[in-house]
PDB file of N, CA, C and O in Angstrom, chain B, residues numbered from 101:
ATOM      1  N   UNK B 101     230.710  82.582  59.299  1.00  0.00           N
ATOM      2  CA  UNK B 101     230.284  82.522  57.928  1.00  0.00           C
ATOM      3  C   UNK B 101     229.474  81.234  57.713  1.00  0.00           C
ATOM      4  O   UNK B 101     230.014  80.149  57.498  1.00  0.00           O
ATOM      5  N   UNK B 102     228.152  81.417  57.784  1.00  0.00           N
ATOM      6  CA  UNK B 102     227.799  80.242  57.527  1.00  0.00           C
ATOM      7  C   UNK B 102     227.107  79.617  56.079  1.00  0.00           C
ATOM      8  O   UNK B 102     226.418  80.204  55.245  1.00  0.00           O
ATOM      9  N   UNK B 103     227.583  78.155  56.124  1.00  0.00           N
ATOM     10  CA  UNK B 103     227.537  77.778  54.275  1.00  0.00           C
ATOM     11  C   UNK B 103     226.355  77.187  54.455  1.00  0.00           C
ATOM     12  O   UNK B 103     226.373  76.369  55.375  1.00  0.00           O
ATOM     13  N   UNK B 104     225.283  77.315  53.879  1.00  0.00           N
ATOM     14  CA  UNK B 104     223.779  76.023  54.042  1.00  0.00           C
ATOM     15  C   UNK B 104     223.744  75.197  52.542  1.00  0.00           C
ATOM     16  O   UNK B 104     223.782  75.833  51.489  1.00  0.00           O
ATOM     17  N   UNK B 105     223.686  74.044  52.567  1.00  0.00           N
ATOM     18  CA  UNK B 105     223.394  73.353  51.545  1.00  0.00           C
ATOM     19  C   UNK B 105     222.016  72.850  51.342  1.00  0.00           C
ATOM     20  O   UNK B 105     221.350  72.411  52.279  1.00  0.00           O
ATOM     21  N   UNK B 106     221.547  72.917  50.019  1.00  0.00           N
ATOM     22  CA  UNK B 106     219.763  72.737  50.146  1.00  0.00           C
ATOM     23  C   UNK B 106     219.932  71.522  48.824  1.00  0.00           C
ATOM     24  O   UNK B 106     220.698  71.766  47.892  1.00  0.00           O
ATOM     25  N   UNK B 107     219.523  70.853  48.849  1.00  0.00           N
ATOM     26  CA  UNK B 107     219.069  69.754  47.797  1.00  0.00           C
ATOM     27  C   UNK B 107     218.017  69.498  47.549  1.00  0.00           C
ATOM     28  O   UNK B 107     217.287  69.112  48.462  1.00  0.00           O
ATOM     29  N   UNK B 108     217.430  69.628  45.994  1.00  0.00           N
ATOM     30  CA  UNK B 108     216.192  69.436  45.764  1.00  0.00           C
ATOM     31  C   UNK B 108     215.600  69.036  44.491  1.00  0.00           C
ATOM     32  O   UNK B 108     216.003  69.596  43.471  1.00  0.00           O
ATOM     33  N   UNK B 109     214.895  68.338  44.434  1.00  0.00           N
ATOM     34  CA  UNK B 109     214.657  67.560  42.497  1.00  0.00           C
ATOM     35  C   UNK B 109     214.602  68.377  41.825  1.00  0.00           C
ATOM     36  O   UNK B 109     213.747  69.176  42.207  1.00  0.00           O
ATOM     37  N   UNK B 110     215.242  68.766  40.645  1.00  0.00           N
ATOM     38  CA  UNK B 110     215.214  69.397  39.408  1.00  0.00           C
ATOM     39  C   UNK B 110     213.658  69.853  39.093  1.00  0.00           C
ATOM     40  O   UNK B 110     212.545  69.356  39.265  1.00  0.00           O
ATOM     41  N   UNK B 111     214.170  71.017  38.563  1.00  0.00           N
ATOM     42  CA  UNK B 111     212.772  71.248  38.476  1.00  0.00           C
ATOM     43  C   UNK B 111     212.028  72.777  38.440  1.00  0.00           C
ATOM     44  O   UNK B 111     211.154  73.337  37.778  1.00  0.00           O
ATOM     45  N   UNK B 112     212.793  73.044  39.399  1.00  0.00           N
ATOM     46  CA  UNK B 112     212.828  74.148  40.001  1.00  0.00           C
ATOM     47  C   UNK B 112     212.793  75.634  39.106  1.00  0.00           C
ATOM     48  O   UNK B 112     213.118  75.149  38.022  1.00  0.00           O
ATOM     49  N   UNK B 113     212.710  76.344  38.969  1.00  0.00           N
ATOM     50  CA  UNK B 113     212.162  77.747  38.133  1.00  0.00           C
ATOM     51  C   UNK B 113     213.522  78.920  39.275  1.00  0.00           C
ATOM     52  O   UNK B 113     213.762  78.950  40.482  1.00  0.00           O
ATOM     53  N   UNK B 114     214.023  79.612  38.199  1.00  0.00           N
ATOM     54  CA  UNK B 114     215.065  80.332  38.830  1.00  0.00           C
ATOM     55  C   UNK B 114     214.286  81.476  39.494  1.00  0.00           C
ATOM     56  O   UNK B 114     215.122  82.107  40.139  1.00  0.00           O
ATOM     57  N   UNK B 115     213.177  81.993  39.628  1.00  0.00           N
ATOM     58  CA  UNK B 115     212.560  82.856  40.439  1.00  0.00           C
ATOM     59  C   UNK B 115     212.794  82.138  42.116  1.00  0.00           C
ATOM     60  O   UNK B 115     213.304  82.445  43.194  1.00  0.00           O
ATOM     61  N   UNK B 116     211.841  80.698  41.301  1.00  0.00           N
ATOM     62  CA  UNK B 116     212.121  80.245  42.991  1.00  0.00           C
ATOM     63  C   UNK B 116     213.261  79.708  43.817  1.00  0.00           C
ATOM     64  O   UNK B 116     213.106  79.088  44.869  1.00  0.00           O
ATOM     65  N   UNK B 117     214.378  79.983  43.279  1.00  0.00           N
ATOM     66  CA  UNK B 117     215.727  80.006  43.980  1.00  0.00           C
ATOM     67  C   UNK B 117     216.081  80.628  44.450  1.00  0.00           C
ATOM     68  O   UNK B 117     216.880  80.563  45.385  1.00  0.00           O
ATOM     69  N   UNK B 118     215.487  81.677  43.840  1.00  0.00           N
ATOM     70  CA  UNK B 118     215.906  83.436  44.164  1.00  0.00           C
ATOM     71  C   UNK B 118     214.952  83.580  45.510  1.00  0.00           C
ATOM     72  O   UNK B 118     215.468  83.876  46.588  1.00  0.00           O
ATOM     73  N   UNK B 119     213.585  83.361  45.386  1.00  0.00           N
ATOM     74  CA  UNK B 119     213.201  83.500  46.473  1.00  0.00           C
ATOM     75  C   UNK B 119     213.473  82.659  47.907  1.00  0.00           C
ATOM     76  O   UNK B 119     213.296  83.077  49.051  1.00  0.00           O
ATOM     77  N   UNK B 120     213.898  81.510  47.534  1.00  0.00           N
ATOM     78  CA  UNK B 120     214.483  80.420  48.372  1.00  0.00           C
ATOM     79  C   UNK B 120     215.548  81.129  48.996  1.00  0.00           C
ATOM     80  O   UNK B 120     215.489  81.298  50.214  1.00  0.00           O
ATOM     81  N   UNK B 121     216.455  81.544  48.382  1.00  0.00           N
ATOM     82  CA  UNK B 121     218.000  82.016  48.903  1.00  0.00           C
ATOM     83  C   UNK B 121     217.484  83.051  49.709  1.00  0.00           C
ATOM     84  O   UNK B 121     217.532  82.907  50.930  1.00  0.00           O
ATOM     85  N   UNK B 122     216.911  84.250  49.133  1.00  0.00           N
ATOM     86  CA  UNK B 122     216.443  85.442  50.096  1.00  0.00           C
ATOM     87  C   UNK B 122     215.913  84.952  51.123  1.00  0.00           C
ATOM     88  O   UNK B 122     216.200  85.459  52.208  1.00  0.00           O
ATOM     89  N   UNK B 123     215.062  83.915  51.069  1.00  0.00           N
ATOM     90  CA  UNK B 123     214.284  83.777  52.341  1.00  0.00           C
ATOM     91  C   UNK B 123     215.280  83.129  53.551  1.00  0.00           C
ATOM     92  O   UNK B 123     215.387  83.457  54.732  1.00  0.00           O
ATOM     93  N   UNK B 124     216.048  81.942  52.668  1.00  0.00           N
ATOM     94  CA  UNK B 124     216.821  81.332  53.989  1.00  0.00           C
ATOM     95  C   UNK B 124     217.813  82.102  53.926  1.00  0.00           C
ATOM     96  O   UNK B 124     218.616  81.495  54.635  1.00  0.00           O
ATOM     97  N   UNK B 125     218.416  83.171  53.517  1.00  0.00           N
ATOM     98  CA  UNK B 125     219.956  84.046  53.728  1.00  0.00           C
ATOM     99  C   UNK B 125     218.895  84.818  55.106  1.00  0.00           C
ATOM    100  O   UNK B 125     219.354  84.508  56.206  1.00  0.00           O
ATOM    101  N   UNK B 126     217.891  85.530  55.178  1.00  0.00           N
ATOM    102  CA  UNK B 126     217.157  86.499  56.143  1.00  0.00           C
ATOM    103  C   UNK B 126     217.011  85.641  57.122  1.00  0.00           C
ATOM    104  O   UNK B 126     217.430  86.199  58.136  1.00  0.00           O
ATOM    105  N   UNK B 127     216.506  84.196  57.457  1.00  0.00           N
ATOM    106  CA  UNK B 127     216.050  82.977  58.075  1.00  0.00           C
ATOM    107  C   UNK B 127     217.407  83.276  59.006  1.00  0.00           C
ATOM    108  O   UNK B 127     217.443  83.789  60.124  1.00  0.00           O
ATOM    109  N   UNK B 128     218.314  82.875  58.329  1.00  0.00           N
ATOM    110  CA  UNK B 128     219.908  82.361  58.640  1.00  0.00           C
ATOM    111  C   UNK B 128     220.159  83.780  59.496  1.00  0.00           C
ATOM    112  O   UNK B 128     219.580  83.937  60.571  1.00  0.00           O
ATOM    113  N   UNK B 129     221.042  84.785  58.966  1.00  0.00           N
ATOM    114  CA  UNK B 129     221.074  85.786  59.723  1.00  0.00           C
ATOM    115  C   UNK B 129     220.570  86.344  60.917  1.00  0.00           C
ATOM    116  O   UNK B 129     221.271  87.017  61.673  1.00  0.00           O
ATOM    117  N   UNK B 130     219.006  86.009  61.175  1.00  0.00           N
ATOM    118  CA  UNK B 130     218.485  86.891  62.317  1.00  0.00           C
ATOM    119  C   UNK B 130     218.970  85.491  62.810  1.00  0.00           C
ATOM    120  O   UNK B 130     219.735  85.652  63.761  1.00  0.00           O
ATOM    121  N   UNK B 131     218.797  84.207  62.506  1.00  0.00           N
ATOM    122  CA  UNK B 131     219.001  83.501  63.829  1.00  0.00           C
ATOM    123  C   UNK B 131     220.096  83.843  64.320  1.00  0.00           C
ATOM    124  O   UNK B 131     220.024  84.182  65.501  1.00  0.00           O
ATOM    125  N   UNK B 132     221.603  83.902  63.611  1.00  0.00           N
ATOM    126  CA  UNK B 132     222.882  83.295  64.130  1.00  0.00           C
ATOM    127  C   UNK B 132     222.786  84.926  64.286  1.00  0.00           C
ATOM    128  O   UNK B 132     223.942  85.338  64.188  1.00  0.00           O
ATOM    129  N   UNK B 133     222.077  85.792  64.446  1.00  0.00           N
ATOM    130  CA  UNK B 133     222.456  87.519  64.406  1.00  0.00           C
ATOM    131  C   UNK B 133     224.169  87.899  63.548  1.00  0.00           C
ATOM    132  O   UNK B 133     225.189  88.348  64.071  1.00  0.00           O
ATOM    133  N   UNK B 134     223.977  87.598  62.445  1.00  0.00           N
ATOM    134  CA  UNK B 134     225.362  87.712  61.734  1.00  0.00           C
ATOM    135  C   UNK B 134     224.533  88.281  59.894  1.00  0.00           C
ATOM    136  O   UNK B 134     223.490  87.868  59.388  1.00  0.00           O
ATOM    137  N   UNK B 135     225.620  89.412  59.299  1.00  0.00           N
ATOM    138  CA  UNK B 135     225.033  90.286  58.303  1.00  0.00           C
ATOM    139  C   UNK B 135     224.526  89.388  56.926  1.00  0.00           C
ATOM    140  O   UNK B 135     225.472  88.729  56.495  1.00  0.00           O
ATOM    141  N   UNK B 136     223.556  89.245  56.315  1.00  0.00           N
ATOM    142  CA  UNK B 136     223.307  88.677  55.495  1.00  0.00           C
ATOM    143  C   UNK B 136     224.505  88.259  54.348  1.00  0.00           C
ATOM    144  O   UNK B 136     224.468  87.270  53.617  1.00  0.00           O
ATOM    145  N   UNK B 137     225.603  89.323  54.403  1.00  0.00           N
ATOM    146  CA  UNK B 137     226.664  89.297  53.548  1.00  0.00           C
ATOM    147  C   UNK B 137     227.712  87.882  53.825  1.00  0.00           C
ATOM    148  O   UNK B 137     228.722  87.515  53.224  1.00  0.00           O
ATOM    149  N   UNK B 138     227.010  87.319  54.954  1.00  0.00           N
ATOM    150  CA  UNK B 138     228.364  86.554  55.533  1.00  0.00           C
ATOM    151  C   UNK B 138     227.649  84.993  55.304  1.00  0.00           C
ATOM    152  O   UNK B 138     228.180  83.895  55.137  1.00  0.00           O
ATOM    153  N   UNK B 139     226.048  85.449  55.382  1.00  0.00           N
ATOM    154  CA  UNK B 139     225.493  83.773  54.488  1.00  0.00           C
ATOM    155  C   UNK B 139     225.852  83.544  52.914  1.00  0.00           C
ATOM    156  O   UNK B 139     226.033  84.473  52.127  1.00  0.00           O
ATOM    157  N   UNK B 140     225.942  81.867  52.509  1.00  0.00           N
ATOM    158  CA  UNK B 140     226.063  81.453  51.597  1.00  0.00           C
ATOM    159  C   UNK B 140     225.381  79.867  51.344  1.00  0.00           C
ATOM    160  O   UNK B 140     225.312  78.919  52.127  1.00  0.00           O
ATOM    161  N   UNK B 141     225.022  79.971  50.246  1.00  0.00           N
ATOM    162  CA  UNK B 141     224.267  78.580  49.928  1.00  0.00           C
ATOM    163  C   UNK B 141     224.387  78.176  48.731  1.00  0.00           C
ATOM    164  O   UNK B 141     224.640  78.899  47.768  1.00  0.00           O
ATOM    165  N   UNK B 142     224.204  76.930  48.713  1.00  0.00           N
ATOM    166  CA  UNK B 142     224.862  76.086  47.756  1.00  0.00           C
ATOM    167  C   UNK B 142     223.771  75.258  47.609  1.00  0.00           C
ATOM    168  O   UNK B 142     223.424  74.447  48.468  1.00  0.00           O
ATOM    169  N   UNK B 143     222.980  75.504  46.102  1.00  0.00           N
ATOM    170  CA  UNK B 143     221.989  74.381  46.292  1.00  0.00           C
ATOM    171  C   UNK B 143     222.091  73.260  44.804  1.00  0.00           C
ATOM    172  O   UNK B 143     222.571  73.552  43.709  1.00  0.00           O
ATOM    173  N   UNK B 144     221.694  72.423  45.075  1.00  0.00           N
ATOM    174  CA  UNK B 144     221.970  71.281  44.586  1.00  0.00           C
ATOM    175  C   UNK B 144     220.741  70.789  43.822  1.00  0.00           C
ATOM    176  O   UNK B 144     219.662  70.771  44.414  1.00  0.00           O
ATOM    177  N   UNK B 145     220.850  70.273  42.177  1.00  0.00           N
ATOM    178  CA  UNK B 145     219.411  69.754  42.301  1.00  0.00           C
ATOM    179  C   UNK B 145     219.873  68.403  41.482  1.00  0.00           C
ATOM    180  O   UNK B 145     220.828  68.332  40.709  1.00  0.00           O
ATOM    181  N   UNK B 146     219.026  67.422  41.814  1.00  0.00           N
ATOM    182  CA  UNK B 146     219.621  65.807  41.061  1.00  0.00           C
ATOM    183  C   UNK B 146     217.886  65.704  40.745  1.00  0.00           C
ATOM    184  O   UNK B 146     216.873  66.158  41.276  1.00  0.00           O
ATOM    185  N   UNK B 147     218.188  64.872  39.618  1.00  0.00           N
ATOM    186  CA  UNK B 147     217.333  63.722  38.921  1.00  0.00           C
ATOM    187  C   UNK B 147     216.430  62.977  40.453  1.00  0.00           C
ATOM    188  O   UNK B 147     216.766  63.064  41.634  1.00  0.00           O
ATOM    189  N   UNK B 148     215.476  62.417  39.970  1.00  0.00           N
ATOM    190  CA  UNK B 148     214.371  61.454  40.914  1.00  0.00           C
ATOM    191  C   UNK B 148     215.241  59.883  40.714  1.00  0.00           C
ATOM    192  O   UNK B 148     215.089  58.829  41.332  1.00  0.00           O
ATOM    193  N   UNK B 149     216.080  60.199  39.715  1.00  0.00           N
ATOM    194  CA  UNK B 149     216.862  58.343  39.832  1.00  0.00           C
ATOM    195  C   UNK B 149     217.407  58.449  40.260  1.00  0.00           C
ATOM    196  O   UNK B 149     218.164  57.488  40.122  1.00  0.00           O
ATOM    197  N   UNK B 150     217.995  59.508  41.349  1.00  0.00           N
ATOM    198  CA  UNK B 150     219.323  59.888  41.813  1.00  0.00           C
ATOM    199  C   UNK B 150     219.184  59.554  43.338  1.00  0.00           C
ATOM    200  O   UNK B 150     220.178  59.309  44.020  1.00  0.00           O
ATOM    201  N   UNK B 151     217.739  59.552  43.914  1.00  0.00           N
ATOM    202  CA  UNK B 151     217.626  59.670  45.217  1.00  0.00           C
ATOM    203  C   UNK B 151     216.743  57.896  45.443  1.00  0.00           C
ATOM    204  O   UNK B 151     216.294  57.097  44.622  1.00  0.00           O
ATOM    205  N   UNK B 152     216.818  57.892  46.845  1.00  0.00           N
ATOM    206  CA  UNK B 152     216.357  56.210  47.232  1.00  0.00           C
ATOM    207  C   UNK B 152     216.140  56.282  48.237  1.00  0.00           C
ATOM    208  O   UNK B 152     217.007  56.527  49.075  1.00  0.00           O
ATOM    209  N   UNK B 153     214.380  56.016  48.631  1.00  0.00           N
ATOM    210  CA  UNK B 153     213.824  56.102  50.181  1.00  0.00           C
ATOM    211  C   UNK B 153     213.491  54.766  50.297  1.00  0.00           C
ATOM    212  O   UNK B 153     213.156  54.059  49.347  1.00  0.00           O
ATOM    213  N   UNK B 154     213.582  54.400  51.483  1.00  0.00           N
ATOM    214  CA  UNK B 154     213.261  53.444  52.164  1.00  0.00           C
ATOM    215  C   UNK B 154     213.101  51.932  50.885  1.00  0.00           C
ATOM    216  O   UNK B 154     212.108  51.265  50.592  1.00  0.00           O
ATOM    217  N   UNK B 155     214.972  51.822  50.240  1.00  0.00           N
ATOM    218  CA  UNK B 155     214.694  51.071  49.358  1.00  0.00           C
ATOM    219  C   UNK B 155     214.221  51.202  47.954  1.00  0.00           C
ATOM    220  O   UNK B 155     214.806  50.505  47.125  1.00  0.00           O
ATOM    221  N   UNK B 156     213.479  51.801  47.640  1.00  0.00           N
ATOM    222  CA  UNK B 156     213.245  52.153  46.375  1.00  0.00           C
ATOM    223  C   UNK B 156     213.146  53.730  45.905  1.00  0.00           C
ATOM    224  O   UNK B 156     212.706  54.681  46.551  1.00  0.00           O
ATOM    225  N   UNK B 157     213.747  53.700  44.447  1.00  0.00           N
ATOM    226  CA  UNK B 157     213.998  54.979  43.826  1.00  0.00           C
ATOM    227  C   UNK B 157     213.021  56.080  43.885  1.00  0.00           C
ATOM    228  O   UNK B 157     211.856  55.754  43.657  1.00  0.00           O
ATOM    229  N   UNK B 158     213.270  57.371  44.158  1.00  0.00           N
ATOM    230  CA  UNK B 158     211.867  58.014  44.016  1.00  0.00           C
ATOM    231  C   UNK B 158     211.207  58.021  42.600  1.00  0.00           C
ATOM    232  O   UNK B 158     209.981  58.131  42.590  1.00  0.00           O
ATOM    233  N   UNK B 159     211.933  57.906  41.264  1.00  0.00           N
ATOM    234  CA  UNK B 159     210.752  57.695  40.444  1.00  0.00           C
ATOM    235  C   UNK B 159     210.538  57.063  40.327  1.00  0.00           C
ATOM    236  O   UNK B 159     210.396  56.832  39.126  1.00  0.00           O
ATOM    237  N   UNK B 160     210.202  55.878  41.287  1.00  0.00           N
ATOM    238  CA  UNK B 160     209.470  54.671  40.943  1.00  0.00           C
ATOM    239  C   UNK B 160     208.019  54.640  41.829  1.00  0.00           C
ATOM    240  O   UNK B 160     207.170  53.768  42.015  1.00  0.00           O
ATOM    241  N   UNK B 161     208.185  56.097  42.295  1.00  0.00           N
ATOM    242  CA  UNK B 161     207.085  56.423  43.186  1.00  0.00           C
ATOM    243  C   UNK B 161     205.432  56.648  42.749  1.00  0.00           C
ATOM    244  O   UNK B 161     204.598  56.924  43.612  1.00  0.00           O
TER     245      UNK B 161
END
């Protein structure tokens, strides 16, 4: 059963989750050859103050 976690800045439009999930649930499956029923994902979305590259915040980008 495999769980994938995706994280990504807010923002996002619920079509393209939908297409996100379909694409990586089909992605996932043919690799591990296991039924689409048995993928699951969990995606995550935070604020740009939430994340910090190399030292500074991304909205300070």
């Amino acid at each position: 059963m495999p769980i994938v976690q995706i994280d990504f800045f807010e923002g996002k439009t619920v079509e393209q989750k939908r297409v996100l999930a379909e694409k990586v649930t089909k992605a996932i499956a043919e690799s591990l050859n296991c039924p689409e029923t048995a993928v699951s994902i969990i995606m995550r979305e935070m604020k740009t103050d939430n994340y910090a590259k190399a030292g500074r915040l991304w909205c300070d980008n």
